[in-house]
N, C-alpha and C positions, 0 to 999 in steps of 0.2 A: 439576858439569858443566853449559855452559849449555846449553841449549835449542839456539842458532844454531852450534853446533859442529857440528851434524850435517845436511846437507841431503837425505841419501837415505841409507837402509838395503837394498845389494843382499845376499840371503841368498840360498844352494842351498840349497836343499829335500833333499835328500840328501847324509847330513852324519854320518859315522860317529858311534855313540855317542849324538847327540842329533840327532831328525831335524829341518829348517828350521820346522816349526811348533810344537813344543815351544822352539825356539830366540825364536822370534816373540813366542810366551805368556811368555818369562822376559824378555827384552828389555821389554815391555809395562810389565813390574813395577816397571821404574825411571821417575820420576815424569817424567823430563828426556826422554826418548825416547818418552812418549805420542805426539806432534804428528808425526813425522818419519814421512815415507812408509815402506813398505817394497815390493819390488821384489823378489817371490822368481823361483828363477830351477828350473826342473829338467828332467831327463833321466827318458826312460824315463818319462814321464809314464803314468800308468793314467785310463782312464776315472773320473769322480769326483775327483782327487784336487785339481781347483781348485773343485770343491763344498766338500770338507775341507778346505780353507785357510781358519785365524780371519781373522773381516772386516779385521781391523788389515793385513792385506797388502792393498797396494792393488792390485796387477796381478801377472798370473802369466806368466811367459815359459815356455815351453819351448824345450829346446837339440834340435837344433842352432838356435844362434841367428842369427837375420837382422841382421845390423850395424845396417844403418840403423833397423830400427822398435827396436833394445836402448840405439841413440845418443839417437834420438828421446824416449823412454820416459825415458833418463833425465835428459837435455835439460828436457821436459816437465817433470818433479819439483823439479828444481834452478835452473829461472826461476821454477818459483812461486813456491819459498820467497823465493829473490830480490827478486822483486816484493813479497812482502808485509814483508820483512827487508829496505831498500834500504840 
């Protein structure tokens, strides 16, 4: 799997079975998706739980989501890689 396969990781955070940050920690394990942002995304947010997001997620959205700053957000992620991948 290369590296430039992937230019953003959006994950929900709430995710039957296995929650988005255990998802985060196994995703991490594969050597190829170290580099790749990730973009989690969740409902029903509680106080703390973007303190408990592992560092490897870069930004935490909560839903209801605002269009423009979740276009933005991933806009943002997907010219970086860009720029650095041209």
């Amino acid at each position: 799997m290369a590296r430039d396969a992937f230019s953003l990781i959006l994950l929900d955070i709430q995710i039957p079975g296995m929650d988005g940050y255990a998802v985060t920690r196994a995703l991490f394990n594969i050597p190829a998706l170290i580099a790749v942002p990730v973009v989690a995304v969740a409902s029903n947010a509680k106080t703390g739980d973007r303190e408990k997001a592992p560092a490897a997620i870069n930004n935490y959205l909560e839903k209801p989501i605002n269009p423009g700053l979740f276009v933005a957000e991933v806009m943002r992620h997907v010219c970086a890689v860009r720029e650095t991948n041209p």
